[in-house]
C-alpha atoms as a printed R data frame, in Angstrom:
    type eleno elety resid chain resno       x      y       z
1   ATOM     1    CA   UNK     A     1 101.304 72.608 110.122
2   ATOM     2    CA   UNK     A     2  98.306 73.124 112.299
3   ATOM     3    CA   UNK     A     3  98.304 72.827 116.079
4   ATOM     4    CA   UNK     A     4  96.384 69.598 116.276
5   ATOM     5    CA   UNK     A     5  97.311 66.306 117.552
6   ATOM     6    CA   UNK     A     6  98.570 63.900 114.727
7   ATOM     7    CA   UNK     A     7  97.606 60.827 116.656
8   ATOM     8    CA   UNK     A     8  93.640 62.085 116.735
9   ATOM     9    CA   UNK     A     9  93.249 62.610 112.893
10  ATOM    10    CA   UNK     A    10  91.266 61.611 110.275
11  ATOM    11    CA   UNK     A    11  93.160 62.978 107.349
12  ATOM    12    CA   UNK     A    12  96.986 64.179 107.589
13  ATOM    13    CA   UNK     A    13  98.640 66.004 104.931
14  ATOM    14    CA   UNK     A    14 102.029 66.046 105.313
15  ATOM    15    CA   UNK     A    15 104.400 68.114 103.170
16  ATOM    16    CA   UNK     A    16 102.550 66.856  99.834
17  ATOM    17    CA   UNK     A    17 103.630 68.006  96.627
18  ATOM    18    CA   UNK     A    18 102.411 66.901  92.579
19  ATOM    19    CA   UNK     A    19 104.244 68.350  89.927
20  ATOM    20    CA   UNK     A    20 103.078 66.570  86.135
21  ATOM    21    CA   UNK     A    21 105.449 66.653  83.169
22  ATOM    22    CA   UNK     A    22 103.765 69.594  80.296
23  ATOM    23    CA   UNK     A    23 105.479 70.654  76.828
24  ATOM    24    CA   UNK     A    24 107.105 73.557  78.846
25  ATOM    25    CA   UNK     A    25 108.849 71.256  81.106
26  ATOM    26    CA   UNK     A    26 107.806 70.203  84.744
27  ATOM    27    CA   UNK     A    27 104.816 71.698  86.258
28  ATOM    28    CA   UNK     A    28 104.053 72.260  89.797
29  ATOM    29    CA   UNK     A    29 100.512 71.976  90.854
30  ATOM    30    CA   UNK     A    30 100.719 71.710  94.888
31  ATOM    31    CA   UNK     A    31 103.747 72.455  96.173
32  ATOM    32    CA   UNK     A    32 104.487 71.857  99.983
33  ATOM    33    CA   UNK     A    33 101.683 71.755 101.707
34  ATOM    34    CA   UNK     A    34 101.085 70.264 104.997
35  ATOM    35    CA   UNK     A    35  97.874 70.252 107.831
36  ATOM    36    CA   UNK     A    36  96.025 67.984 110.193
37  ATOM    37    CA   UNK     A    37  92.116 67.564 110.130
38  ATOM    38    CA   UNK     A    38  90.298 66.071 113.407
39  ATOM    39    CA   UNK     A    39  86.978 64.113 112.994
40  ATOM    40    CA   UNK     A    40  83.773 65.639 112.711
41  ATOM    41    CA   UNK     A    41  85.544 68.695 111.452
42  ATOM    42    CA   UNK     A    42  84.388 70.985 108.487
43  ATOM    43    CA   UNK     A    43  86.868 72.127 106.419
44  ATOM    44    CA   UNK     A    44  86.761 74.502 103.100
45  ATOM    45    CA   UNK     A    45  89.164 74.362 100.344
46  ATOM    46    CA   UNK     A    46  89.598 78.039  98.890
47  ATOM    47    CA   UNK     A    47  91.671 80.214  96.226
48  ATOM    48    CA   UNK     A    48  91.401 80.721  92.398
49  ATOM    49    CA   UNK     A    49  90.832 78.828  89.171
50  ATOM    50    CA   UNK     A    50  94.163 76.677  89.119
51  ATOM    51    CA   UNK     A    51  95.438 76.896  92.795
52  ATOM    52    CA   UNK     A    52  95.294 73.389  93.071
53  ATOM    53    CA   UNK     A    53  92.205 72.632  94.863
54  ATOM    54    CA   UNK     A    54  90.530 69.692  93.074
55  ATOM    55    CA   UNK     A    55  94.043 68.223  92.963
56  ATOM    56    CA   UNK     A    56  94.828 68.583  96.663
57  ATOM    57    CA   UNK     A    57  91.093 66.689  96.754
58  ATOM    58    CA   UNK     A    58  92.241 63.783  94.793
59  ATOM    59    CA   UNK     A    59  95.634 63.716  96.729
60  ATOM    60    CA   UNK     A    60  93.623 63.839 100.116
61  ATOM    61    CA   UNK     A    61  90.977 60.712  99.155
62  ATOM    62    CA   UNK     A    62  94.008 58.894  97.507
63  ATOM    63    CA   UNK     A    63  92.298 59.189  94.158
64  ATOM    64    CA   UNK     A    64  95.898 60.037  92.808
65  ATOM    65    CA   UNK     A    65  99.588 59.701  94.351
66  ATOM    66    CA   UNK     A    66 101.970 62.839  95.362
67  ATOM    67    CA   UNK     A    67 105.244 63.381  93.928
68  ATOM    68    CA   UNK     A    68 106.370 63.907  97.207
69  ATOM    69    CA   UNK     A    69 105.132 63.679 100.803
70  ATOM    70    CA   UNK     A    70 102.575 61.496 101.797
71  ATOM    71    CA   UNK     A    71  98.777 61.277 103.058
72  ATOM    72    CA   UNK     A    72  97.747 59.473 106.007
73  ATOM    73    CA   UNK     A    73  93.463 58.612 105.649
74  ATOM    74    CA   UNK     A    74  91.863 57.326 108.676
75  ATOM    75    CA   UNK     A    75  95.316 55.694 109.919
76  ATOM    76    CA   UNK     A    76  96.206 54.527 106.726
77  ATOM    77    CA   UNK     A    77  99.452 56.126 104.947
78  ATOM    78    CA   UNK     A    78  98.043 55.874 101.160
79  ATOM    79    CA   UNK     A    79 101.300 56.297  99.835
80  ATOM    80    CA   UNK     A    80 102.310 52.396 100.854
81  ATOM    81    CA   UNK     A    81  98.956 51.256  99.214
82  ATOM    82    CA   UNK     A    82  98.865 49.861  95.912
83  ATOM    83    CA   UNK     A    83  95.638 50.811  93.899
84  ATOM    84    CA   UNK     A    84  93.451 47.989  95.304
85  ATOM    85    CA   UNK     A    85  94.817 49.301  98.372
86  ATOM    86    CA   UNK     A    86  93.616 52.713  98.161
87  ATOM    87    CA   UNK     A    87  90.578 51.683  96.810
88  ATOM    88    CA   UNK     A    88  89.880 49.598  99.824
89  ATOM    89    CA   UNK     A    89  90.294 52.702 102.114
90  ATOM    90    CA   UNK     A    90  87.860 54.628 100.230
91  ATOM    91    CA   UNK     A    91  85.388 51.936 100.172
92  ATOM    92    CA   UNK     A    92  85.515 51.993 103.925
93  ATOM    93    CA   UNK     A    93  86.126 55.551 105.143
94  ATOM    94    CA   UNK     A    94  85.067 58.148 102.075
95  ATOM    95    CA   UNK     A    95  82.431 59.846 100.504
96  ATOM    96    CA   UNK     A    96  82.037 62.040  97.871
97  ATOM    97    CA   UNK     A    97  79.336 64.253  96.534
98  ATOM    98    CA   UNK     A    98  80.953 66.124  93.058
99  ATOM    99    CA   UNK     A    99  78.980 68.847  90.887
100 ATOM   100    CA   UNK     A   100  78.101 67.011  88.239
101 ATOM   101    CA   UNK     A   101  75.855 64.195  90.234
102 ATOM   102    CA   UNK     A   102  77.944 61.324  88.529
103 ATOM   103    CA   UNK     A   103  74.352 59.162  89.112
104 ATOM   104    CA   UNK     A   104  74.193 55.418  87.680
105 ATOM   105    CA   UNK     A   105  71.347 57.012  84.831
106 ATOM   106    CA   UNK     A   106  70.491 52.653  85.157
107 ATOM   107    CA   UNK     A   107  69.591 52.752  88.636
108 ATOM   108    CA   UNK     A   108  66.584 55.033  90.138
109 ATOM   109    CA   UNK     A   109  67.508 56.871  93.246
110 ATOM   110    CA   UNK     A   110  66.963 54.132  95.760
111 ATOM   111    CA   UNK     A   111  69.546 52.013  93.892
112 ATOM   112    CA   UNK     A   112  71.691 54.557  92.974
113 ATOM   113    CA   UNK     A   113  71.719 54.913  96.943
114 ATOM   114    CA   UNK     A   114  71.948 51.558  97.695
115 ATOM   115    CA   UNK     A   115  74.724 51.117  95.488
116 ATOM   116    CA   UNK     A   116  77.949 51.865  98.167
117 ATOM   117    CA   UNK     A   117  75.817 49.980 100.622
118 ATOM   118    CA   UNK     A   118  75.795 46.897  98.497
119 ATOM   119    CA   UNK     A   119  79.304 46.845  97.035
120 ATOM   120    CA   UNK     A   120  80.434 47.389 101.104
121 ATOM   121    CA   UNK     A   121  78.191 44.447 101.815
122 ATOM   122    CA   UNK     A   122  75.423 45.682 104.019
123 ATOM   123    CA   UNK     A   123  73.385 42.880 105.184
124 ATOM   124    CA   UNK     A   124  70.073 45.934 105.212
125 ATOM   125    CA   UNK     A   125  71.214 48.147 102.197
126 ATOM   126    CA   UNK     A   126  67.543 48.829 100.818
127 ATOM   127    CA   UNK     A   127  65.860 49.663 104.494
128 ATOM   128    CA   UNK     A   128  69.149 51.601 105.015
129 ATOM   129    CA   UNK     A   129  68.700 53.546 101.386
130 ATOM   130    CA   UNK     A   130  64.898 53.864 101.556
131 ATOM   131    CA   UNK     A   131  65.918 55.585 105.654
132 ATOM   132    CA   UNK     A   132  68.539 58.006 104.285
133 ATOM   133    CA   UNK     A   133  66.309 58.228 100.974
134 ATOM   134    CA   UNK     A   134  63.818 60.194 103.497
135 ATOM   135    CA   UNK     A   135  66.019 62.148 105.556
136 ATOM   136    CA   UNK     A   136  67.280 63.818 102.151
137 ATOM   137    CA   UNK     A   137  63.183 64.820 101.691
138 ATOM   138    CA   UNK     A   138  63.154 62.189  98.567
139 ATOM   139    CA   UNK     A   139  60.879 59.627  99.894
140 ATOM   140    CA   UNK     A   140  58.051 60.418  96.804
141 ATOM   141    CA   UNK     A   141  60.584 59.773  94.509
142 ATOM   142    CA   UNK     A   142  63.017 57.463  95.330
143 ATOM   143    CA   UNK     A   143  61.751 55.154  91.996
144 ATOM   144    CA   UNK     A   144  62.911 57.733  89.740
145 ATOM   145    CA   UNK     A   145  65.836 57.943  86.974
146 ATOM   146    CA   UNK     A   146  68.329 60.662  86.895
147 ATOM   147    CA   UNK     A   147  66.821 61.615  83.826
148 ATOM   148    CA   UNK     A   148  63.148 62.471  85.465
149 ATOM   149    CA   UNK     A   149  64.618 64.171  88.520
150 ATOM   150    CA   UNK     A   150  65.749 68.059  88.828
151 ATOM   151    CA   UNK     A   151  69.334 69.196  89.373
152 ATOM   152    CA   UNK     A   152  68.446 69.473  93.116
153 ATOM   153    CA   UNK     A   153  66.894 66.230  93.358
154 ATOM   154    CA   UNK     A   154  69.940 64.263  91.889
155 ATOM   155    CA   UNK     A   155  72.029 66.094  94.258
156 ATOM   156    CA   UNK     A   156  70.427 64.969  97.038
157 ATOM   157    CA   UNK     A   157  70.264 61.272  95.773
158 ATOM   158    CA   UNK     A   158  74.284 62.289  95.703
159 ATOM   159    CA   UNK     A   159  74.275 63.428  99.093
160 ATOM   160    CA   UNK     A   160  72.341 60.683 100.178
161 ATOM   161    CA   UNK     A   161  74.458 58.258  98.495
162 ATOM   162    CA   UNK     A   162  77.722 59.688  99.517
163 ATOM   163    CA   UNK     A   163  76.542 59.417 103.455
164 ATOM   164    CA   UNK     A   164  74.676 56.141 103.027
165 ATOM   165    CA   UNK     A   165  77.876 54.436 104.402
166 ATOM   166    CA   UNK     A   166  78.467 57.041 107.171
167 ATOM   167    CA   UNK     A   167  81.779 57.667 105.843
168 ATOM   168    CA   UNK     A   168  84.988 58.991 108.406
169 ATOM   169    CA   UNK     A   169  85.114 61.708 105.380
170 ATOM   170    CA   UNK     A   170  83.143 63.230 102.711
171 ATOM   171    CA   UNK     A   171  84.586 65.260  99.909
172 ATOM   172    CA   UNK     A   172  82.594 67.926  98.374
173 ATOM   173    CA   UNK     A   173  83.705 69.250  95.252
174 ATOM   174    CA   UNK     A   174  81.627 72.787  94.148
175 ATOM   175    CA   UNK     A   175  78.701 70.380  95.261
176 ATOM   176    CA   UNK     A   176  76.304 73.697  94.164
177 ATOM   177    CA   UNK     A   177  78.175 74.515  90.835
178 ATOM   178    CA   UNK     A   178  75.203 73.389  88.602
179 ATOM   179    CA   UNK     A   179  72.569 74.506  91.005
180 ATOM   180    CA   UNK     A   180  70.640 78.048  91.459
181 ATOM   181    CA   UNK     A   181  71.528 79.907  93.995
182 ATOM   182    CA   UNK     A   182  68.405 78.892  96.534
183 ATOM   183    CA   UNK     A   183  68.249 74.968  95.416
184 ATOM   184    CA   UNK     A   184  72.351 75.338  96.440
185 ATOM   185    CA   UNK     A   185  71.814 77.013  99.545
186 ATOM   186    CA   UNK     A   186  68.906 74.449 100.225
187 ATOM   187    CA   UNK     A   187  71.699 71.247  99.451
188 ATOM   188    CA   UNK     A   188  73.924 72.685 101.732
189 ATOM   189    CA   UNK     A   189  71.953 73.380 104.490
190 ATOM   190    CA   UNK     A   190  71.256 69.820 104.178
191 ATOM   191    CA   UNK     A   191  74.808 68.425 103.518
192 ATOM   192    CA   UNK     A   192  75.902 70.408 107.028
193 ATOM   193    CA   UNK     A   193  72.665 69.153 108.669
194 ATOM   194    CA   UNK     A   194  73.865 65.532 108.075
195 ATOM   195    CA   UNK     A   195  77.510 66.245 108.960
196 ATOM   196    CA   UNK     A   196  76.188 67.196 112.442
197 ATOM   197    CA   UNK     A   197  74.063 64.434 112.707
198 ATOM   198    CA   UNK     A   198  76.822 61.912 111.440
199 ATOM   199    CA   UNK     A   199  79.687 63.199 112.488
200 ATOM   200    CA   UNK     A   200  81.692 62.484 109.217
201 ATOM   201    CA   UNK     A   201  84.199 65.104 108.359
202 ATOM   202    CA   UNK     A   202  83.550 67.149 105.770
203 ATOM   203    CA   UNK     A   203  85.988 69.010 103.304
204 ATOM   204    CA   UNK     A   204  84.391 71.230 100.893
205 ATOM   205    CA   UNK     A   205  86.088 72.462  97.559
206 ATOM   206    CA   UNK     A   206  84.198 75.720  97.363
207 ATOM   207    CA   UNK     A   207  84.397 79.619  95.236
208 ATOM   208    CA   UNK     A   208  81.557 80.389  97.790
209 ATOM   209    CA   UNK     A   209  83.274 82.607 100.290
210 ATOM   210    CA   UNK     A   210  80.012 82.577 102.530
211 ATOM   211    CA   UNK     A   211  79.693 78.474 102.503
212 ATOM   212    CA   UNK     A   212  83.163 78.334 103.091
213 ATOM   213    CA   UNK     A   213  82.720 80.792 105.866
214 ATOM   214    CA   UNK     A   214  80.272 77.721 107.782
215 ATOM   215    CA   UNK     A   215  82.698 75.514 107.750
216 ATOM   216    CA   UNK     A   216  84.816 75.598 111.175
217 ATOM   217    CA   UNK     A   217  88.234 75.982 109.084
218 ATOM   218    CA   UNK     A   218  89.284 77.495 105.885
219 ATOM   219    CA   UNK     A   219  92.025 76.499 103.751
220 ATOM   220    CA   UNK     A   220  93.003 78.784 101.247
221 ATOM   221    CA   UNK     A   221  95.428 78.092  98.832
222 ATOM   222    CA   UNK     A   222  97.123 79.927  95.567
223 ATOM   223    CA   UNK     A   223  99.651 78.932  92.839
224 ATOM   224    CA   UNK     A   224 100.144 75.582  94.325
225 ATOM   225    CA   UNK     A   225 100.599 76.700  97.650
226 ATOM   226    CA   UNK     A   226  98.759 76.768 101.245
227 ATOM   227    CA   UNK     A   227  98.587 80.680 101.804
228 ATOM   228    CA   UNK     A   228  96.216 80.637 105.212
229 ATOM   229    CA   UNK     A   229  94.663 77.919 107.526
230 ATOM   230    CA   UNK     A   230  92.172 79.920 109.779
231 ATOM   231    CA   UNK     A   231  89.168 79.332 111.762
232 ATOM   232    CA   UNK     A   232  86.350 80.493 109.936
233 ATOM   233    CA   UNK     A   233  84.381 83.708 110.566
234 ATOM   234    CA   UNK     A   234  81.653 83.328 112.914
């Protein structure tokens, strides 16, 4: 368990486990692990193909339940939430920003952006959009479909999208994994830009050993397990 105060944070793991039922028997996927993240913190997930580290991101946002342990969100222990519950605490403190866009293809990028906004109830949601729509460089095309925009320009509706709320947490899952390597390096110089500027708390599911590096922890785990929780290189 890290060092930090429990009281102060904004997302508590504590001794979670998921094991899932396969033809072989019971399979452990996370196994144990335990840490404390304080807000306005940047934190990479690490470690190989099938360590566990998109599960331990759908644990964390209470997208699914542990078999054991429990996760505390923003002060809320999603483990005595029922699914309306949970839902209700990511509506209100989460973000997310995944690889593959996951865009309305309905709605151009102003209502794709405006969407969270809307279904939180935001009196302003398409000044609000149209503001954030800008500070993501998209302002020429915020009438555009998914389908007429690049990989890096429905990204950044995503990114856009996932901050519009100012969320107390964003999850990034490989939020470059269909990118090239400069239009990545360009979305994530933008995604830590806004963290700064917000002050959300960012955990980012990464195989990018220098991106993970920028972050100010990193979590690496392997086989299920939570191998090292270190400040990250300079």
């Amino acid at each position: 368990m890290s060092s930090h105060s429990a009281d102060g944070a904004v997302l508590a793991a504590h001794r979670i486990s998921k094991k899932v039922s396969s033809p072989e028997g019971s399979l452990t996927i996370l196994s144990d692990v335990s840490f404390l993240i304080d807000p306005g913190e940047s934190v990479a997930v690490v470690g190989p193909s099938g360590a566990g580290k998109s599960t331990l991101l759908a644990l964390l946002a209470g997208l699914d339940l542990p078999t054991d342990g429990h996760v505390v969100l923003n002060g809320a222990n999603l483990g005595e939430l029922d699914e309306d519950g949970r839902a209700q605490v990511r509506a209100e403190s989460v973000g997310f920003v995944f690889q593959s866009f996951h865009l309305v293809p309905s709605l151009n990028a102003l209502e794709n952006v405006m969407l969270p906004l809307e279904l939180a109830g935001a009196s302003d949601a398409r000044n609000t959009a149209r503001n954030i729509i800008e500070q993501v460089g998209l302002k020429d095309r915020w009438s555009h479909y998914p389908a007429q925009l690049s990989g890096g320009e429905k990204q950044r509706v995503a990114i856009a999208r996932a901050f519009a709320t100012e969320p107390a947490v964003l999850f990034a899952d490989e939020p470059t994994g269909n990118l090239d390597t400069r239009t990545g390096a360009t979305i994530m110089e933008l995604m830590f830009d806004l963290n700064k500027i917000s002050a959300t708390t960012l955990i980012l599911v990464t195989h990018n050993h220098s991106l993970a590096n920028r972050c100010d922890r990193v979590l690496s785990l392997d086989a299920g397990l939570l191998v090292s929780d270190t400040k990250a290189a300079a």
